[in-house]
C-alpha positions as CSV (number, residue, x, y, z in Angstrom):
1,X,-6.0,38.6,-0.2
2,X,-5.2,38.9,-3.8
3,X,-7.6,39.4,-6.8
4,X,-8.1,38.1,-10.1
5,X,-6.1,35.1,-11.6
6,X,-4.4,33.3,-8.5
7,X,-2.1,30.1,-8.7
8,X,-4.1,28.5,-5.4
9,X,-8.0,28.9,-7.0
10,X,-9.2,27.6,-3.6
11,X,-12.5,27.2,-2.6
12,X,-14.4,26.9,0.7
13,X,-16.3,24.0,0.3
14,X,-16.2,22.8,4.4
15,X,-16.6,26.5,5.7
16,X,-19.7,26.9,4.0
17,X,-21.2,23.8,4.7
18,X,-20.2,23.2,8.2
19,X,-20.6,26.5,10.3
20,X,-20.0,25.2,13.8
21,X,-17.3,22.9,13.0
22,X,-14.0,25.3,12.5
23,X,-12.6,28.8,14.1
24,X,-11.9,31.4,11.1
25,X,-8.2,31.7,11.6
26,X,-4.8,33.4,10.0
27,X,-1.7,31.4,10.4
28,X,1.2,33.2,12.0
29,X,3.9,35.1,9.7
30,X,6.9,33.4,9.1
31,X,9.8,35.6,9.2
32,X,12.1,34.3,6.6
33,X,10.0,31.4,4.5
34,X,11.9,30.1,2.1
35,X,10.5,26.9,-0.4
36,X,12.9,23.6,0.0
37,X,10.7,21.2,-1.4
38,X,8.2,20.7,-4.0
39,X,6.1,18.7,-5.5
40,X,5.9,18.9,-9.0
41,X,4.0,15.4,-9.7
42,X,1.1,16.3,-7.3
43,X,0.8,20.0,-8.2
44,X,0.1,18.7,-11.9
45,X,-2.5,16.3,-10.6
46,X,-4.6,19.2,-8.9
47,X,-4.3,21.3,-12.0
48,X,-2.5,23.7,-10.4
49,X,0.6,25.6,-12.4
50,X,3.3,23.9,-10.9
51,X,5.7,26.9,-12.4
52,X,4.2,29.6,-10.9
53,X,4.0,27.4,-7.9
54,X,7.5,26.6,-7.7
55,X,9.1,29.8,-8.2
56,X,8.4,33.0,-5.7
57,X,5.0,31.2,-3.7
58,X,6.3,31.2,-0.5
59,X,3.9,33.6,0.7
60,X,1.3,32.1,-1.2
61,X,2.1,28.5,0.1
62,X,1.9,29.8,3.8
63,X,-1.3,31.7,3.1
64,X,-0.1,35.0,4.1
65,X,-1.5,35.6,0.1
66,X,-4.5,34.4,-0.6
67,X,-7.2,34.9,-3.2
68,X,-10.9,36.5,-1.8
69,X,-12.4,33.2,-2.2
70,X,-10.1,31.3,0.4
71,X,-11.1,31.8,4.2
72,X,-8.7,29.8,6.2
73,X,-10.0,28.1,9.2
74,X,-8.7,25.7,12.5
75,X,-11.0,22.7,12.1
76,X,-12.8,21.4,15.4
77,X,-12.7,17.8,16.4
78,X,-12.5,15.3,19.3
79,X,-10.9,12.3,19.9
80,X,-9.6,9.2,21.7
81,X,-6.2,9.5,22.4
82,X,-4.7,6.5,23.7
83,X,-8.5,5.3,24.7
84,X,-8.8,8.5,26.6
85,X,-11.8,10.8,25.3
86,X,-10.8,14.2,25.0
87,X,-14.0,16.5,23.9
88,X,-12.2,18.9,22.0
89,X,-8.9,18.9,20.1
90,X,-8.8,20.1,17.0
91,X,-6.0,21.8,14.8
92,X,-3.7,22.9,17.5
93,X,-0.9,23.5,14.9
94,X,-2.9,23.1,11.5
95,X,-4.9,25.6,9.0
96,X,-7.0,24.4,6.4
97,X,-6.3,27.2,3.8
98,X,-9.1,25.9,1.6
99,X,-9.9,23.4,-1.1
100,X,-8.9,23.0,-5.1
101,X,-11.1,20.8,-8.2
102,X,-8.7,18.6,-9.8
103,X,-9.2,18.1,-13.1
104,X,-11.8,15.2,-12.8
105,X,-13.8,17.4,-10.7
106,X,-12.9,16.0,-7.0
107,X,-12.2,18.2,-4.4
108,X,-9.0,18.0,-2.1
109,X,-7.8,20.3,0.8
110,X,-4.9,22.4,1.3
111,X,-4.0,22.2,5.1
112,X,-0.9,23.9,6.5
113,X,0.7,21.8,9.4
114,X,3.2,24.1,11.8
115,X,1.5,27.4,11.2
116,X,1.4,28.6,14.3
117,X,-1.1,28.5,17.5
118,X,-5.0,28.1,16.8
119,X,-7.9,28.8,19.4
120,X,-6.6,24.9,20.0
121,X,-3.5,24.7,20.7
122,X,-4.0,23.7,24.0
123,X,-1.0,25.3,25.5
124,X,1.2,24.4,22.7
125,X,3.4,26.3,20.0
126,X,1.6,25.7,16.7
127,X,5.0,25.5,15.1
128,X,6.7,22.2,13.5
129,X,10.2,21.2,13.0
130,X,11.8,20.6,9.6
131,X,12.3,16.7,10.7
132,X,8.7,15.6,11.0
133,X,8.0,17.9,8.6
134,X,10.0,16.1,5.6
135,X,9.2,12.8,7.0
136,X,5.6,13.3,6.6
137,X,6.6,14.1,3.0
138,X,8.6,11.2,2.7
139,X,6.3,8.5,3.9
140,X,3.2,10.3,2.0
141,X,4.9,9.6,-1.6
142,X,6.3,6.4,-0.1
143,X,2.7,4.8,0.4
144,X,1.3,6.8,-3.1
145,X,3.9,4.7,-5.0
146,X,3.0,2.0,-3.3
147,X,-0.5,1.8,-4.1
148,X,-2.0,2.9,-0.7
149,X,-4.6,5.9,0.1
150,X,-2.7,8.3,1.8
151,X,-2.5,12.0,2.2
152,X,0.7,13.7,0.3
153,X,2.7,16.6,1.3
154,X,2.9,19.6,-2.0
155,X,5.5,21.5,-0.2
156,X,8.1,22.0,3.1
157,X,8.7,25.0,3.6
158,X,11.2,27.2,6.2
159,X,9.8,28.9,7.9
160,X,13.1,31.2,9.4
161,X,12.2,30.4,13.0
162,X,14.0,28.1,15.4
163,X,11.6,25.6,17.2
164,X,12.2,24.3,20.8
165,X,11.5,20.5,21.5
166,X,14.3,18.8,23.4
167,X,16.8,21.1,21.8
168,X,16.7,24.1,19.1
169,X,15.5,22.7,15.5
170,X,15.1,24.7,12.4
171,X,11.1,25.4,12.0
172,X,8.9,24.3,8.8
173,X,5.5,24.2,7.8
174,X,4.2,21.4,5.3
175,X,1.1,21.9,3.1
176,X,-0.4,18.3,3.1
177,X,-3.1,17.8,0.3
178,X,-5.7,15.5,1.5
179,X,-9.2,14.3,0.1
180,X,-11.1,16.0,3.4
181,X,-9.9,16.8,7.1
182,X,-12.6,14.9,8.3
183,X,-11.9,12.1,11.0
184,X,-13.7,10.4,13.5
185,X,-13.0,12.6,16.5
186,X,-14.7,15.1,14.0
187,X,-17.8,13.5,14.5
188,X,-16.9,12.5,18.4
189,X,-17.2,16.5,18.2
190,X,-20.6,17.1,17.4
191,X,-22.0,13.8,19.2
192,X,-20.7,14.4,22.5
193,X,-22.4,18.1,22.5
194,X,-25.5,16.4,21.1
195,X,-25.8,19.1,18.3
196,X,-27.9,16.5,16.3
197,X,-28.6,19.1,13.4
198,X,-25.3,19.8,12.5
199,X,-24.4,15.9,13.3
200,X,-26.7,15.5,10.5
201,X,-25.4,18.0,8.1
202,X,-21.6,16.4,8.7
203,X,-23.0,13.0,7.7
204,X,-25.0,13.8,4.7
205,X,-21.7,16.6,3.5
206,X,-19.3,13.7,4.4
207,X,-21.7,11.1,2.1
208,X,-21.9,13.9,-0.7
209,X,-18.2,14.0,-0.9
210,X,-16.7,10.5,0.0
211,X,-19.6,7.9,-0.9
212,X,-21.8,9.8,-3.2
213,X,-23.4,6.3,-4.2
214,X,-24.8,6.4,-0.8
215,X,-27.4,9.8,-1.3
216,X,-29.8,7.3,-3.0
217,X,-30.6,6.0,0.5
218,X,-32.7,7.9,2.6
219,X,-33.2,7.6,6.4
220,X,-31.6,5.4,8.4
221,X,-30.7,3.4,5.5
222,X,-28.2,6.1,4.5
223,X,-26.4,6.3,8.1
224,X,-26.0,2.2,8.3
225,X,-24.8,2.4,4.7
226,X,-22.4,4.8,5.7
227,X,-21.0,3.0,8.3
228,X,-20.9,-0.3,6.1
229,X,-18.9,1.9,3.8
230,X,-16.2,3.4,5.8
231,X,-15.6,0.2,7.6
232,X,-15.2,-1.8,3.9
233,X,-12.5,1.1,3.6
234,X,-10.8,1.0,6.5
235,X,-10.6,-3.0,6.2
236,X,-8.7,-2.5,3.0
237,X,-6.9,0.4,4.1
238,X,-5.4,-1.8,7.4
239,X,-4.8,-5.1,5.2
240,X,-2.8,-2.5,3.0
241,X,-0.9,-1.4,6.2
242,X,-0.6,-5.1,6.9
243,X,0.7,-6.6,3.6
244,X,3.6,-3.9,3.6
245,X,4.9,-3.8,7.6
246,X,3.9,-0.4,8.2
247,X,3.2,0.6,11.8
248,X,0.9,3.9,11.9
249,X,2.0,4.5,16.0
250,X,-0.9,6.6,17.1
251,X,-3.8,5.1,15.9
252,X,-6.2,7.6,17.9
253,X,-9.7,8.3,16.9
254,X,-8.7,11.6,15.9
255,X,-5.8,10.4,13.3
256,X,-8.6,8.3,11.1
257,X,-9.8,9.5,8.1
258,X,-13.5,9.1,7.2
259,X,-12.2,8.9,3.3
260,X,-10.1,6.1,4.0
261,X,-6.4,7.3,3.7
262,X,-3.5,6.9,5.6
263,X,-3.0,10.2,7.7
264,X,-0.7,12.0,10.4
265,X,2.4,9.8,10.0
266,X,4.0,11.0,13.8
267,X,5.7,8.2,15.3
268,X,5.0,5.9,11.9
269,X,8.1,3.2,10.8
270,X,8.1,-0.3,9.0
271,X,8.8,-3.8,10.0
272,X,11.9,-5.2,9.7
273,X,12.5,-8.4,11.4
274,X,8.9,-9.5,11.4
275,X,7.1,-9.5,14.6
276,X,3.5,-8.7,15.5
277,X,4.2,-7.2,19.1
278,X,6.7,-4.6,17.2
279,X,6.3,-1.3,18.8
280,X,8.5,1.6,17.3
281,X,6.8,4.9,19.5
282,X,8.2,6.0,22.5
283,X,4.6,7.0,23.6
284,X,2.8,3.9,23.3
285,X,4.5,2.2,26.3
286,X,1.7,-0.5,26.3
287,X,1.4,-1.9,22.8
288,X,-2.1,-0.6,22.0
289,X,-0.9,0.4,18.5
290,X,1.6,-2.3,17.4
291,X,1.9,-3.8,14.1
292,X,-0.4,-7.1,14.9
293,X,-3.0,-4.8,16.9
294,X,-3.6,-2.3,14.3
295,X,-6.6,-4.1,12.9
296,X,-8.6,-4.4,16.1
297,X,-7.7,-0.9,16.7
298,X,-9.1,-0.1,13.4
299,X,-12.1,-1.8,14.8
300,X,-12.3,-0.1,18.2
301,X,-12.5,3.3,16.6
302,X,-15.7,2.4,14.2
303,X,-17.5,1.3,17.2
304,X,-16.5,5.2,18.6
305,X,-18.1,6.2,14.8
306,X,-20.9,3.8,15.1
307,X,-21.8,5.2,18.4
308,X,-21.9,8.7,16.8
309,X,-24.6,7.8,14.4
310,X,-27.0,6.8,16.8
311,X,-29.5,9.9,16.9
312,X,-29.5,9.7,13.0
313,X,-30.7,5.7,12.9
314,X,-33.1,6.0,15.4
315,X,-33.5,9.1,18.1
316,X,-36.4,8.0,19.1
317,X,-35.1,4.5,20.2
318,X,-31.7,4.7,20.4
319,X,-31.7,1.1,21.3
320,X,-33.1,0.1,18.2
321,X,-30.4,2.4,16.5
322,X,-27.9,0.4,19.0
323,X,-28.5,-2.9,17.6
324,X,-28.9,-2.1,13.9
325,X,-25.3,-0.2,14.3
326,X,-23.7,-3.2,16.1
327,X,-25.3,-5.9,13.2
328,X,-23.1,-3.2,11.2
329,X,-20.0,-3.4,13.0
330,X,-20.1,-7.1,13.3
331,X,-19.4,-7.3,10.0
332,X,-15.9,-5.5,10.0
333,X,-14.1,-8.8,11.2
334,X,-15.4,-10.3,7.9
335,X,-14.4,-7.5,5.8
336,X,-11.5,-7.1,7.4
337,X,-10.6,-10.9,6.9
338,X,-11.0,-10.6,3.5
339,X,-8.9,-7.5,2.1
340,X,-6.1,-9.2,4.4
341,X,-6.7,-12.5,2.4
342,X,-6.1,-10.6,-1.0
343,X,-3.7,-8.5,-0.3
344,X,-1.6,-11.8,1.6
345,X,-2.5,-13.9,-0.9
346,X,-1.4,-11.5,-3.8
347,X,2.1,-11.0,-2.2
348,X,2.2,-15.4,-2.3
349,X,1.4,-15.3,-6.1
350,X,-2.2,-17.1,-5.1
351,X,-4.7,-17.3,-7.4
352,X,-8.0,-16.3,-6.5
353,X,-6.9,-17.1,-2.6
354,X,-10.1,-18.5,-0.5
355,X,-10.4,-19.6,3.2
356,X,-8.5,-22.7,3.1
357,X,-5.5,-20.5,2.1
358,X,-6.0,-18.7,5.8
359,X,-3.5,-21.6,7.3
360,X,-1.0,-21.6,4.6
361,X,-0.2,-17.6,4.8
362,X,-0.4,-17.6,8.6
363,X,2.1,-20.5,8.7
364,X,4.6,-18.4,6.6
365,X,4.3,-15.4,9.0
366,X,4.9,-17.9,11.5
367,X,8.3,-18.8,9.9
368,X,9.1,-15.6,9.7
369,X,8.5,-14.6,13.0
370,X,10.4,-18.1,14.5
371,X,13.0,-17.1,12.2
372,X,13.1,-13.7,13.0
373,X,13.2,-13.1,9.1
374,X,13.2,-9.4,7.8
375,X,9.6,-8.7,6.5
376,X,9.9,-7.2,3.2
377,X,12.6,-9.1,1.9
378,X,11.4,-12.6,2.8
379,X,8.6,-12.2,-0.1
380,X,10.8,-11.2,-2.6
381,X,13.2,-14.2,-1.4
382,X,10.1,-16.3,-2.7
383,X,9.8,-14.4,-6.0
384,X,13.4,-15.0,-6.6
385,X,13.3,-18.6,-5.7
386,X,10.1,-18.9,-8.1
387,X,12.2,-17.4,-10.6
388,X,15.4,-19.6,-10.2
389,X,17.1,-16.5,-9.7
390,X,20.9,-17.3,-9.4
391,X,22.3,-16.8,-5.5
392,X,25.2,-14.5,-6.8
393,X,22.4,-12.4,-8.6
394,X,19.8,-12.0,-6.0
395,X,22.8,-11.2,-3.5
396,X,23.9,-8.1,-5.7
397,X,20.0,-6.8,-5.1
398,X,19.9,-8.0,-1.5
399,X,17.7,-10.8,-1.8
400,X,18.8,-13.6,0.8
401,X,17.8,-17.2,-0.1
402,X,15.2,-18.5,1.1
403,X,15.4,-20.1,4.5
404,X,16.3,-24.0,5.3
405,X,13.4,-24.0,7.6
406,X,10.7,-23.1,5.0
407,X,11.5,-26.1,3.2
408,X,8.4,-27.9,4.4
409,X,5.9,-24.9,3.5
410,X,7.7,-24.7,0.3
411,X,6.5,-27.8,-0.4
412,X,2.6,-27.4,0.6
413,X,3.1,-24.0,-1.2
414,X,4.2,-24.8,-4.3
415,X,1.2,-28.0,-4.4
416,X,-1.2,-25.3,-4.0
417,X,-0.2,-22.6,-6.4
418,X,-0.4,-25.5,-9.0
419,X,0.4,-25.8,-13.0
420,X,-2.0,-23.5,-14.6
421,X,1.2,-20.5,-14.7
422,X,5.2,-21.4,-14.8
423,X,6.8,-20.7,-11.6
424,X,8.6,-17.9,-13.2
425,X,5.5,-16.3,-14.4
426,X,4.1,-16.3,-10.5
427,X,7.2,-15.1,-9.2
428,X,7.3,-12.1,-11.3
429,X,3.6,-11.4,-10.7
430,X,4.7,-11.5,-6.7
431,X,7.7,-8.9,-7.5
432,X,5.0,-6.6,-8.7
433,X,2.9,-6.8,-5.3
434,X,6.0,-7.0,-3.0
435,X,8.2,-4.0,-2.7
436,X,11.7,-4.4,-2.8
437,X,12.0,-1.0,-1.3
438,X,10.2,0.5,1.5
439,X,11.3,3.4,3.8
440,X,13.9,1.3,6.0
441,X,13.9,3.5,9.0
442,X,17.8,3.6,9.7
443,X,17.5,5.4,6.0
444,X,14.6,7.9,6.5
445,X,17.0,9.0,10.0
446,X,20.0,9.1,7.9
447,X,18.3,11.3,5.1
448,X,16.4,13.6,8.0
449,X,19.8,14.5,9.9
450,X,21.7,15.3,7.1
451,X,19.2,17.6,5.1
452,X,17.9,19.1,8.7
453,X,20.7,19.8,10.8
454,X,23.9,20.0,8.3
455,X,21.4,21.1,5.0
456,X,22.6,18.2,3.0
457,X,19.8,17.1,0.7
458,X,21.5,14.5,-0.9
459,X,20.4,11.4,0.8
460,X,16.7,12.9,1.2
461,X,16.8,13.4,-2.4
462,X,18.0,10.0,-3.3
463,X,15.6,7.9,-1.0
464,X,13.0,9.8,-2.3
465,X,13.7,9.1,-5.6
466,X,14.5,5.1,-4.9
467,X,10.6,5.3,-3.0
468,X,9.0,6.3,-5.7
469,X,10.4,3.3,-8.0
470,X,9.7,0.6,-5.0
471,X,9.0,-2.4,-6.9
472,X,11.2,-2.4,-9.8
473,X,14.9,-4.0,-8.5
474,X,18.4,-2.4,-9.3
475,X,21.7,-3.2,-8.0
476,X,22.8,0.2,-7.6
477,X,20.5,0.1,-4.6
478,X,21.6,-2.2,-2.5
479,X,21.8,-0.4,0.5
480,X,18.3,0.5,0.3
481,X,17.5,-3.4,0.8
482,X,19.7,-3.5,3.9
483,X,18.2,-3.9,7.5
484,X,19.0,-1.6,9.8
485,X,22.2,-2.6,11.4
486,X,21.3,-4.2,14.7
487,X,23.9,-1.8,16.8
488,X,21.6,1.0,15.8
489,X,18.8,-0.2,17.8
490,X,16.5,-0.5,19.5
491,X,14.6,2.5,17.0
492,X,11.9,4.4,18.3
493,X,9.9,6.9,17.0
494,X,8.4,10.5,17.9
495,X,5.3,12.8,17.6
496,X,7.5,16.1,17.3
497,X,4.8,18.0,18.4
């Protein structure tokens, strides 16, 4: 521990609250850390001094100096893995170091991920490869800049070690910056050993910290509330998945944030070539996660949450508590419905899109599933053509044409978005909402071999930069627009774990 002035001022907001729920715990020492990346942007957001940070932390980033307030700890939680309930799980390779203010007063943890074994490691090494490691970095700033709650990474660091998967890697440990730890399978955790107290104290500190709005209720009305408001979260969260092709791949109870962001990207990629029934994870041989399933999965795992909060809505008649839960849940399709409307009907330049849109934007996915169409691109093909956009032009940013067989919807389409705005002004409104650039997952490989195994940064470096910029089209880029090359398939992701 250090005294006085410290560049990490963290605090121990969850340790305090939530005695019951964590092991007090040191991560293990790394032998030779060393700081490869840093983030600069998110440091500054936090308040923290980014130049004190930047420069000589390494010890400081891995915990191994901390100041007296911090007490690092392996958080407990259970989970649903694959549909199968595991009682306890919890941070088998993960250390929440603490938690910081920003600026505007919110509080956000500092987690290490890869630093070392935990009273729950289950067997396992604790440690994390440099790979996963800098593609959880990626994909973090690669939602952020696109507009979607997600957890970001403030550092990679080397740890010195070598890590043994398949074959020897090079170890790392990430510090991932979150706005809480908590998940479903943290609640799973408590309900399943029917510690109703502390069940209680985790709902009301959860409430306090993500839905503060929600402390005017009391009773019952504050646990249903809660539910309501989680689920109106997750709804937009999934429609945001939706609207941009991303595939989460291990959508377990245990990976879902109660705040609502996008975390754990393991096995994670993007559509290309448009298909519902796209599976990139070489664990989920079944489908259970693919792209067109992630919303009911979404759904499945509230109903775990919902079932949680049944001592708190009623314990004297759980059945009562039962049905008022469900007439909760049942509303999720609705909500769900909805975010996917907006965020669908945004990406189609619709104005103020209501339920007789529904038809129209399933009819284009349609199309571009008949037509085996790539995803991202096939929106900004219908920007372009808004825009007249000369063929030669849109080719040198690598926007195809729209195809011969949308003709018919183009038609019904162009009817419906109507004369109140030009056609040019509704095609640039669309290139705002539709990314030209998303983490094309021939790319994120390419930029993970070279900076992990031959300790070339330059491609990392570069689709960092071109992710943080996605909307916003440059010709320079063009290989950043390209589909993977189809004698690189079939892709499939991997935990790393």
């Amino acid at each position: 521990m250090i005294h006085g002035d410290h560049p990490l001022p963290l605090l121990r907001d969850f340790a305090e609250a939530l005695e019951g729920l964590y092991v007090p715990h040191h991560g293990a020492v790394a032998p030779a850390p060393r700081l490869l990346q840093f983030n600069e942007d998110l440091a500054r957001r936090l308040g923290l001094d980014a130049d004190r940070l930047r420069v000589g932390s390494e010890r400081i980033l891995l915990g191994q100096e901390l100041p007296d307030s911090a007490r690092p700890i392996a958080q407990a939680y259970a989970g649903h893995q694959f549909g199968v309930f595991n009682p306890q799980l919890g941070d088998g390779r993960a250390l929440l170091l603490g938690e910081v203010r920003d600026p505007q007063g919110c509080l956000w943890d500092l987690q290490l991920k890869g630093s070392g074994r935990t009273p729950f490691s289950r067997g396992g090494d604790g440690k994390a490869a440099l790979g996963p490691m800098l593609r959880e970095y990626l994909m973090g700033e690669a939602m952020y800049s696109l507009g979607i709650p997600s957890t970001r990474a403030l550092a990679v660091l080397a740890t010195g070690e070598t890590v043994q998967r398949e074959e020897p890697l090079p170890g790392a440990i990430l510090v991932r910056v979150a706005a809480s730890h908590i998940r479903v399978g943290t609640f799973q955790f408590v309900a399943v050993r029917e510690q109703y107290d502390l069940l209680r104290l985790l709902a009301d500190y959860t409430i306090a910290r993500h839905y503060a709005d929600l402390l005017a209720f009391t009773g019952k009305e504050r646990y249903l509330a809660f539910l309501r408001a989680v689920q109106e979260r997750q709804a937009r969260l999934l429609a945001q998945w939706m609207g941009i092709g991303f595939i989460h791949g291990v959508m377990n109870t245990d990976n879902m944030s109660i705040a609502g962001e996008t975390i754990d990207y393991g096995p994670c990629a993007f559509l290309d070539r448009y298909d519902p029934a796209t599976v990139f994870s070489s664990i989920d041989l079944n489908g259970r996660y693919a792209y067109g399933q992630q919303p009911r999965i979404a759904h499945w795992n509230l109903v775990r949450l919902g079932e949680c909060l049944v001592p708190l809505v009623d314990a004297d008649d759980p059945e009562q508590a039962v049905a008022e839960l469900s007439a909760v849940l049942q509303e999720f399709p609705d909500q769900y419905r909805l975010a996917w409307r907006k965020i669908f009907g945004a990406k189609l330049g619709l104005a103020d899109p209501g339920p007789e849109d529904d038809d129209l934007i399933k009819e284009f996915l349609q199309l571009l599933k008949q037509d085996g169409a790539d995803f991202t691109l096939a929106f900004r093909s219908l920007g372009a053509y808004l825009q007249e956009l000369p063929p030669a032009q849109a080719a040198t940013l690598g926007i195809p044409p729209v195809w011969p067989s949308w003709q018919g919807w183009l038609t019904r389409w162009r009817q419906r978005l109507g004369l109140a705005r030009s056609p040019s002004q509704i095609g640039q409104a669309m290139d705002q909402v539709n990314p030209l650039y998303i983490p094309r997952n021939h790319q994120v490989e390419i930029a993970l071999a070279a900076a992990s195994r031959a300790n070339d940064w330059q491609p990392w470096q570069r689709l960092l930069a071109v992710l943080r910029d996605p909307y916003t089209a440059r010709p320079e880029l063009l290989p950043y627009t390209e589909p993977m090359p189809a004698d690189l398939g079939p892709y499939r992701t991997f935990c790393g774990t």
